[in-house]
C-alpha positions in Angstrom: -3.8 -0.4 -7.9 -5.0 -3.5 -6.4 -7.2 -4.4 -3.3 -6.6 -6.3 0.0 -9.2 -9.2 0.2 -9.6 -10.4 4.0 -11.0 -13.7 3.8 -7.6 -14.1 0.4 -4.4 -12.2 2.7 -1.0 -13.0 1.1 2.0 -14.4 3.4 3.0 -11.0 3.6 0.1 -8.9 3.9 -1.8 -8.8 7.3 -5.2 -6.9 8.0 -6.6 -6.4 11.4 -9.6 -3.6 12.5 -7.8 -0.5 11.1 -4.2 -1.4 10.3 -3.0 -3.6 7.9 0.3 -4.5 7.4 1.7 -4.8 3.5 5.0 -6.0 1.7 6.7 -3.2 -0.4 6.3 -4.8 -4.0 9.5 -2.9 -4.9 12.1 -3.8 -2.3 10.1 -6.1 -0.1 9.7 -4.2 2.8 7.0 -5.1 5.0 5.5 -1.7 6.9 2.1 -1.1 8.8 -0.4 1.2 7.7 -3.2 2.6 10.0 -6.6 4.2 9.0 -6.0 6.5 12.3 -2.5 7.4 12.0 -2.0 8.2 8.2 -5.2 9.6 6.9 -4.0 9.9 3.4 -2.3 6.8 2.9 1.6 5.5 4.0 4.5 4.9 1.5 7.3 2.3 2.1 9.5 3.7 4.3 12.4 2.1 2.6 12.1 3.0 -0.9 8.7 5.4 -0.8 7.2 3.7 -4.1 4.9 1.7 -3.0 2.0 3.0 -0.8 -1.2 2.5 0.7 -4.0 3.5 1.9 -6.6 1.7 5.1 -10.7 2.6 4.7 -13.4 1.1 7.3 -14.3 -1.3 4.0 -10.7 -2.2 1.9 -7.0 -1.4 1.7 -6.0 0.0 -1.3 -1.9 -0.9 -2.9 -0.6 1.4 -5.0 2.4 0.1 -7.2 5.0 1.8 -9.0 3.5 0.5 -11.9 0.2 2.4 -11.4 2.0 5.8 -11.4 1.7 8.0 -14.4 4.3 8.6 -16.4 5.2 11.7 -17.5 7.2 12.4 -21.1 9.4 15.4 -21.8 8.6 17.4 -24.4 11.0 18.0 -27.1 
């Protein structure tokens, strides 16, 4: 997971009041995210792997990489 900083935005990533807008690290994407209209956090509408969330105080990324994994047992 890793952490929007406003005053250190990417060339993709865009944060304004309670929105912000993010680039899929997956497929590239770029999709907006609001702290009004998805309470619990947005996926990428393209692929749905990467998501995040919009607080008053930070924006949150979740990557595929930050999933758990899970291992079948044998």
């Amino acid at each position: 997971m890793r952490y929007l900083d406003k005053s250190a935005l990417g060339l993709h990533e865009d944060w304004y009041g309670n929105n912000a807008a993010i680039c899929c690290t997956s497929c590239g994407k770029v999709f907006l995210v609001s702290a009004v209209l998805h309470r619990k956090g947005r996926s990428c509408p393209a692929c749905g792997l990467c998501s995040a969330t919009v607080t008053k105080s930070q924006v949150a990324i979740t990557e595929p990489t930050d999933l758990p994994t899970t291992k079948a047992h044998p």
